[in-house]
N, C-alpha and C positions, 0 to 999 in steps of 0.2 A: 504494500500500500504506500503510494505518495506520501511522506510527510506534509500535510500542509491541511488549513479549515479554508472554507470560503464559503462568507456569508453576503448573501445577494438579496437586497429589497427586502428587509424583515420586515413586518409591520405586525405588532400585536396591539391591542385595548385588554384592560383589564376594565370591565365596565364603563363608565365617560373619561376615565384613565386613557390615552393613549401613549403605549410604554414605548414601543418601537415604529417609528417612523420613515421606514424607507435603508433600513443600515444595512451596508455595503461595506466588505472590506477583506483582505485575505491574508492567512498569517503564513509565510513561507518555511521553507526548511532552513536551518543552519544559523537560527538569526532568534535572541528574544522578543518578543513583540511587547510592549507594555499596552495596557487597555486601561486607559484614564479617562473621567468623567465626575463631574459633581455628585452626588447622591440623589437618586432618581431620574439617572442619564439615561437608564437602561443596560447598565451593564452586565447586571447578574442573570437580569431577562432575555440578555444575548448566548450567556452562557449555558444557561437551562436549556434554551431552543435549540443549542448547536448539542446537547446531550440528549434531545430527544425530554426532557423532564417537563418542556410547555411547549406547545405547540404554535406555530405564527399565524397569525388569518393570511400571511401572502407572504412572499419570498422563499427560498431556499437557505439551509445552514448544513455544508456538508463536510463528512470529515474524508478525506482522502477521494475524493470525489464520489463518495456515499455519506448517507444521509444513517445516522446512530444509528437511530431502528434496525439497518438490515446488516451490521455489522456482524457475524456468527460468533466469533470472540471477541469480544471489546477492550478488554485488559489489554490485548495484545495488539490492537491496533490506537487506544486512544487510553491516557492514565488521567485524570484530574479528580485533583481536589477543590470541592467548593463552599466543604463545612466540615471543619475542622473535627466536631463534636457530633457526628453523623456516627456512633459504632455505639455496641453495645458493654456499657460500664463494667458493667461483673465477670466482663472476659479481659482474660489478660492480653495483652498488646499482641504477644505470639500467636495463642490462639486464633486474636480476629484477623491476623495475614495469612493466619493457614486457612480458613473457612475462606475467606475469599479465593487464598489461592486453588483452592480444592474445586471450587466454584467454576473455575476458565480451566481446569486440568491440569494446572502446575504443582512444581514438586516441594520438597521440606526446604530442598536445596537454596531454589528460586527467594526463600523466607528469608533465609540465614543471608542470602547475599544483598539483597534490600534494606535488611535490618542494618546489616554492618555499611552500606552507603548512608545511610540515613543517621549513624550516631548511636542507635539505640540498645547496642547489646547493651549493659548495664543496668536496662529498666525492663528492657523484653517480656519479663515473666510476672512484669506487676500488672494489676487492674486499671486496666486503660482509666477507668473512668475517675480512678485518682492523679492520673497524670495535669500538670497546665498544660496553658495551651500554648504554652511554645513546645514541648514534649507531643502534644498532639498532632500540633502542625506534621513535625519531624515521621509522626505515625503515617499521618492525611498521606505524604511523600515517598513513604514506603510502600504504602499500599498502592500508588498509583503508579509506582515503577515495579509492580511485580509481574505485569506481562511485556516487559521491557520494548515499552509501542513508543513507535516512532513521533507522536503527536503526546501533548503533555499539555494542562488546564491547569491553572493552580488562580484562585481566590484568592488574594489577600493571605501571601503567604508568608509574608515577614512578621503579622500580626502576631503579638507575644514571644517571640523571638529575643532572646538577651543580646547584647551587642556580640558574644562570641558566634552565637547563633548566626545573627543577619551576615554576617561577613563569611561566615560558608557555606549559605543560601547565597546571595551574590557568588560566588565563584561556582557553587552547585550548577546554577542555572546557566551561566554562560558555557559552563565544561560539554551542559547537554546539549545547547546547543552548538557546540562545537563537532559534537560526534553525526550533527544533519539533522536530529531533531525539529520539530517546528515548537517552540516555548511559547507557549501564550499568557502573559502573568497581568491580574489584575492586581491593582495597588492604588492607596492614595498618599504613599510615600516617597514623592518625587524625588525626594534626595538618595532612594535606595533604587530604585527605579534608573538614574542619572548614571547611575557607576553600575548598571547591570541591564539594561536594555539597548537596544539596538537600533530599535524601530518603536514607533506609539501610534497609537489609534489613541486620538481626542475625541470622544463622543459627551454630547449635553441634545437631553431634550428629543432621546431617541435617535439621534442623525450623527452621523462623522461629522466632528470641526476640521478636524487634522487627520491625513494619515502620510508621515515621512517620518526620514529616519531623524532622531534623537539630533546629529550635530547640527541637521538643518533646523529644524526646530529654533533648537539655542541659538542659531546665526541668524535666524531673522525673530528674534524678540533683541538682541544684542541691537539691532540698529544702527549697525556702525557707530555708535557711541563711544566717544573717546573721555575718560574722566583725567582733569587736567588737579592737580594740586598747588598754588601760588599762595606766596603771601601778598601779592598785590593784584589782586582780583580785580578790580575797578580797571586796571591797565590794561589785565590780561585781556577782559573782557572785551573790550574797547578797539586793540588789535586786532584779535579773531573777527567780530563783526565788520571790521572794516575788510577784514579777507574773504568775507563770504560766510561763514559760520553762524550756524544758529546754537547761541549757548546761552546755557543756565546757569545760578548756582543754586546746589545743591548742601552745602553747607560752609560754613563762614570762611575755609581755606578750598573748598573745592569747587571747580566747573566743566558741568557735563558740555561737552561740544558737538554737534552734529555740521556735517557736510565736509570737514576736514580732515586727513588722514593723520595718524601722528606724526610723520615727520614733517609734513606743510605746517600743523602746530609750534613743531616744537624750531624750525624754519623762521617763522613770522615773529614768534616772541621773544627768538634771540636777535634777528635783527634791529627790534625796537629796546634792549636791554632789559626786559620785562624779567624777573629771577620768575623761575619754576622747580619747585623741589621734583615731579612725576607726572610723568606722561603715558598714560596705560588705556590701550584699548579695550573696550569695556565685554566683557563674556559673562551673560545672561545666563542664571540659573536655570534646570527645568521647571523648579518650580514659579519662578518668573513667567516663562513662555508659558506654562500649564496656564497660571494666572488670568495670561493676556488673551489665548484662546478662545477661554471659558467664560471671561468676564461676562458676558450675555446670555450666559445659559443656567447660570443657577438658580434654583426651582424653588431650595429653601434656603433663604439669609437671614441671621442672626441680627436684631439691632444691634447697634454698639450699642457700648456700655457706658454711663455717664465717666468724662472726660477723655472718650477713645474715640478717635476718629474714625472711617469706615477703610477696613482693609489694612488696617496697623493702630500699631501705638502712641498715645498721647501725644503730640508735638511739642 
């Protein structure tokens, strides 16, 4: 089977709800895909549909260019996890990989070698349902690489993860996709997402905002923005707009500058004497460009809170 999902014109309602709106998009082989969105984007509704667990009133969601339903083994063509706390408590962790694995026809073996990817000999033989859920997660991950299938789903996988945790999840997930895997990870942890995906799917409001890869993303919320640091801002200022530059300041020693490359910057304000401590072309976080995306599509926002302005902190 092709590594790869593709999801073609979803549209679901959930009563005068409409969850999915038209969503289009396909996760490749060899590459993690991140799937970002506000709360109520429709991202889990995307993911249910492509598992077959809710059905679309229109489009297609297929995994290897079949559709869940008719898959005869599924372990072994598609693994994901999309709820952590989905097993039954009073079985030990061993247990519930071997009933599953017993389940697609795999062996003890298959357990043993998923357990030890996953971190968890050590806990193996306690009751899952006293594990947390970063220990679950680690379970969720084993159980979804026990038919060792070339496509892989994961929720919100960093959730309860300790920082030892996230950081071999981050390398976990690039390793799979390295071996041609198609990763598809949802997350609302940009900053973990940033240092372990490849490619994103932006979705708000049921529809794609975005779908490219990760650097581009960051290169166009970046703006070519250059942030200048001076102690005589009034000057610096004053030079650049005579050069063409549209600048700001952004705080009492800094100015952000558009339409100027650095070195035309840092050109113009030696010629006029002007001192400048730094000259750094400016590189937009993901969760910046998430931000700038998505500004439009959020469903449910929080008022601020008296003396906080919207979208940060007190000024």
């Amino acid at each position: 089977m092709e590594a790869r999902i593709d999801v073609a014109g979803l549209r679901k309602r959930f009563g005068p709800k409409r969850a999915l709106d038209g969503m289009t998009f396909s996760v490749l082989p060899g590459r993690v895909t991140g799937f970002v969105g506000p709360n109520g984007a429709g991202k889990s509704t995307t993911m249910r549909v492509i598992l077959g667990l809710d059905a679309a009133d229109e489009g297609t969601a297929l995994v290897g260019g079949q559709p869940y339903r008719t898959l005869r083994h599924p372990l072994n063509q598609v693994g994901a996890l999309l709820d952590a706390a989905a097993l039954q408590p009073g079985r030990s962790a061993r247990n519930h990989l071997l009933w599953l694995a017993h389940s697609q026809g795999l062996g003890r073996q298959r357990v043993d070698e998923v357990v030890a990817q996953a971190g968890l000999e050590s806990a193996i033989r306690r009751r899952a349902g006293g594990f947390s859920l970063g220990m679950r997660q680690r379970l969720g991950i084993a159980a979804a690489l026990l038919g060792d299938p070339p496509v892989l789903m994961m929720d919100e996988p960093f959730n309860g993860m300790d920082p030892e945790g996230i950081v071999w999840m981050r390398g976990f997930l690039r390793a799979l996709a390295t071996e041609g895997r198609a990763v598809f990870v949802s997350s609302h942890l940009m900053s973990e997402l940033q240092d372990t995906a490849d490619h994103l799917v932006v979705v708000g409001r049921g529809q794609v905002i975005a779908d490219a890869a990760v650097r581009e993303l960051i290169a166009a919320a970046s703006d070519d923005r250059v942030e200048l640091r001076t102690t005589a801002r009034a000057a610096a200022l004053t030079v650049l707009v005579q050069a063409g530059a549209e600048v700001a300041a952004t705080a009492p020693d800094v100015l952000t500058v558009k339409g100027l490359p650095p070195e035309r910057i840092v050109t113009a304000l030696t010629a006029h004497h002007v001192p400048f401590g730094e000259v750094s072309a400016h590189r937009a976080t993901l969760e910046e460009a998430y931000m700038e995306f998505t500004r439009d599509a959020v469903e449910f926002r929080a008022v601020p809170a008296a003396g906080e302005v919207a979208g940060g902190a007190a000024q």
